[in-house]
N, C-alpha and C positions, 0 to 999 in steps of 0.2 A: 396537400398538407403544407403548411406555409415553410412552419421551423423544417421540414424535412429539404426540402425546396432549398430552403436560403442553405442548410449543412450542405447538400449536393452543389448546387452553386458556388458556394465558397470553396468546397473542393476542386472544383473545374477551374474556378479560377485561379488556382495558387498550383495547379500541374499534378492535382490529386499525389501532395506528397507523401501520405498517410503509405500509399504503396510503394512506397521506398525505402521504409523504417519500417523495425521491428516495435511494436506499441504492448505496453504492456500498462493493464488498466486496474487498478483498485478499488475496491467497492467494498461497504462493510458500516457500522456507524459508527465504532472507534479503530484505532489500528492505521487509518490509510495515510497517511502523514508520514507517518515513523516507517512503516511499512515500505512508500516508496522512497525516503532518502537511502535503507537501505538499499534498497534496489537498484538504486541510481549508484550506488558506492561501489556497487558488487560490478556494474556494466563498467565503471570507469577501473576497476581493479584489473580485468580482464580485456581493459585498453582500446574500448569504444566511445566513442564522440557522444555524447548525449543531452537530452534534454529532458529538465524537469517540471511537470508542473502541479501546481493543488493549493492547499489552503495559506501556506504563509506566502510564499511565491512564483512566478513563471521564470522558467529558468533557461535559454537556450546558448547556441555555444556565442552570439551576437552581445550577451550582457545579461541581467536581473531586470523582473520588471514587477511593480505592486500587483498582488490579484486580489482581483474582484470580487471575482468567484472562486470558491474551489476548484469545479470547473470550465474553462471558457467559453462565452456564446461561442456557437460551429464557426461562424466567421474568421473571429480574434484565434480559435484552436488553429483554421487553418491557416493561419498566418503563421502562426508559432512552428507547427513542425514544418512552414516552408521554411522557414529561418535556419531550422534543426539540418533540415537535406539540403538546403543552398551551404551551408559552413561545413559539409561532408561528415555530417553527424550518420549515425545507425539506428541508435532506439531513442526511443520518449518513453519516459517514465509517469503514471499520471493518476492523479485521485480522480476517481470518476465516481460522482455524486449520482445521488435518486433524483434531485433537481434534474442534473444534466439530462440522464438518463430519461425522466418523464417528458422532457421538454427538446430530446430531439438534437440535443448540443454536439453529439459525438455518432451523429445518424451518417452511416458512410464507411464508416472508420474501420479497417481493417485489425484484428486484435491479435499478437501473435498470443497472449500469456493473460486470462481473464482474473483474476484473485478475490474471493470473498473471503473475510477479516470475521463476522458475526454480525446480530441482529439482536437490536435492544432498542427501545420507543426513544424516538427523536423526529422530528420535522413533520407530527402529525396536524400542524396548522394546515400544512402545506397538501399533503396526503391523505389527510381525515382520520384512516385506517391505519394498523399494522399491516392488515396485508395488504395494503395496496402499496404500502412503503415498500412493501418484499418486493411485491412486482415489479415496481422499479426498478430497484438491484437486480432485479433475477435476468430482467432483458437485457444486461451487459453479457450474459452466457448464453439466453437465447438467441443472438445475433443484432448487431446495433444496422443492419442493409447493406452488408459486406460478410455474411457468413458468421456462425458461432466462429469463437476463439479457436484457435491451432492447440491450447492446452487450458483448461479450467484447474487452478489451485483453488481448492476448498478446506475451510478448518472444521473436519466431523467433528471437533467435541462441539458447535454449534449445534441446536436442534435444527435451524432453520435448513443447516448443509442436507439432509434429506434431499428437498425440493431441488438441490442442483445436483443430486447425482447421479438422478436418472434423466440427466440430461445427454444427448448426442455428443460426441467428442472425447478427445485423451482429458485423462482427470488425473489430479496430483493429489491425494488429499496431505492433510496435517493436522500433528495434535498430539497431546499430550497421552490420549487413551484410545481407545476403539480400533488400535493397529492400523493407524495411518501409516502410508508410504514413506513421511519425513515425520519422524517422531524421534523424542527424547524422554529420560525416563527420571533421569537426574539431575540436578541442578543447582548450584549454591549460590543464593540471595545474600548478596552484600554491598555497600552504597561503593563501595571500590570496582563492581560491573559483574558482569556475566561470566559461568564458563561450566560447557557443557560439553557433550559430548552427541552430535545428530547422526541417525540415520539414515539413509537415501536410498533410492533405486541405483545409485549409481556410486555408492560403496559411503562411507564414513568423515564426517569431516570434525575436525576440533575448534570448536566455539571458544573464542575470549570477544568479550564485548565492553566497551567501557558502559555502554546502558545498562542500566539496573529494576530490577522489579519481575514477577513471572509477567506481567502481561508483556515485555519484551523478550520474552522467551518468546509466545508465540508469533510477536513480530516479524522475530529473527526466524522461526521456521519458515514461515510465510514467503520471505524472502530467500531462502534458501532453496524451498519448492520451484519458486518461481525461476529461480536460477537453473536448476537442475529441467526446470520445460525447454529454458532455453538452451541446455546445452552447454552450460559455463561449466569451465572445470572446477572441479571443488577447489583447489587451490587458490584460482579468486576468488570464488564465493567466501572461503575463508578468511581473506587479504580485506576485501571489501567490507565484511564487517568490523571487521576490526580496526579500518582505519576510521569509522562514524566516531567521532569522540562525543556527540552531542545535536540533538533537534531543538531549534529553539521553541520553549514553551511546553517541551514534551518530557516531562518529571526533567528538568534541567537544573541541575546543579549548579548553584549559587556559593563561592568560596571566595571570600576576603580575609580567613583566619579567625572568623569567627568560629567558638568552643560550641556551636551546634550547626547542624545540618540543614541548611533551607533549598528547597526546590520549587522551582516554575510550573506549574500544569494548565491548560490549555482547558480541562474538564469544565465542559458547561452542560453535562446531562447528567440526569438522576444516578445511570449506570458507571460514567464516566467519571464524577465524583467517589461513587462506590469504590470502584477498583482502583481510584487513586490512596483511599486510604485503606485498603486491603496492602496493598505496594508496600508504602510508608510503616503497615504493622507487621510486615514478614521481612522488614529487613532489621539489623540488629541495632535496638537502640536501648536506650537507657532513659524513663521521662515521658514527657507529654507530647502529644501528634496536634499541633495549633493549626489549623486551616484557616 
């Protein structure tokens, strides 16, 4: 198989750095964006080297660079976490797409911390199906030729999370209902940000977030889960969110003094629009929601 070949390849040639970092991969069709900057925030909170990659840009500790892709052909990836373990970096942080996943991009790759965000119809050009979309995401937890994930965080209020629970491997789940492992019960929606209260396997932590909206409620658990797989103490988990003030293009708040509220959304799918003005109508306003 070619793509498997060139990912192997491109591994060998860069000193297979993927096994020197901890990787921790997001998959989902909204969520993974927002998801891993928190991620990345929580790793540097807790005072690790890191590297980011996905949809706005690739990130390692050498400089910023434009992406392409969400995620990078296996080649350019493994170039990148050489960069990450050449500058004595530890994890990479990474949206890992259905593209990637169907086409072999991150074939190798050893995953400490696997994440599904949910499943809603997108990139059926490319995929035909729904479910063949799922299978795509789904083989980041069945193993990318380097073994399932060391932990799978899954969001049960998802229908699709089913299908990954009875998979092989430690599982984290989250979510608002169904008595997930990191779950919250309350929450107060304000354009001023988040503050909640999580629970964990590994005791309690207190949410202030400047993001705003529930769908960064489940952001924020996601990344919390993902934290707690790896082992972070809440205390950064805590520190790291809190210091996100903002994702570009991700409900991003627009403030010149102007006497109404404008935000940035990224939303280019049927569900993705949905839930941006679901957002925009549970937070407190006064007036008309102009998209």
């Amino acid at each position: 198989h070619a793509r498997k070949a060139l990912a192997l390849a491109g591994a060998n040639f860069y000193g297979r750095p993927a096994e020197k970092l901890k990787l921790v991969g997001i998959t989902g069709t909204n969520g993974k964006t927002t998801t891993s900057y928190l991620m990345d925030s929580i790793l540097r909170a807790a005072g690790h080297s890191t590297g980011l990659l996905g949809t706005i840009s690739y990130r390692t500790p050498r400089g910023e660079f434009a992406a392409s892709n969400t995620t990078p052909e296996s080649l350019d990836l493994q170039r990148f976490l050489a960069e990450v373990r050449d500058a004595g970096g530890t994890h990479v942080t990474f949206e890992v797409s259905s593209h990637a996943l169907a086409l072999d991009r991150v074939w190798g790759c050893p995953f400490a911390v696997a994440v599904f965000t949910n499943l809603t119809r997108d990139h059926l050009d490319f995929h035909k199906t729904l479910e063949d979309y799922f299978a795509a995401k789904r083989r980041l937890f069945e193993g990318t030729g380097a073994g399932s994930p060391a932990v799978g965080v899954i969001n049960t209020d998802d229908p699709a999370s089913k299908q990954l629970l009875t998979l092989p491997g430690r599982t984290i789940t989250y979510g608002l209902r169904n008595g997930a492992d990191v779950h919250t019960r309350k929450f107060d929606l304000a354009f001023a940000g988040l503050q909640f209260t999580v629970q964990t396997p590994a005791g309690r932590v207190e949410i202030r977030s400047p993001l705003v909206g529930r769908t960064n409620v489940y952001n924020i658990l996601a990344a919390v889960a993902a934290g707690v797989g790896l082992g972070i103490d809440l205390e950064a988990i805590r520190a790291g969110i809190a210091q996100l003030a903002a994702v570009p293009g991700r409900f991003e708040r627009i403030d010149v003094g102007q006497p109404f509220a404008v935000v940035v959304d990224y939303a280019h799918t049927d569900d993705a629009i949905r839930h941006l003005l679901e957002t925009a109508r549970e937070l407190p306003h006064s007036g008309r929601i102009l998209i």
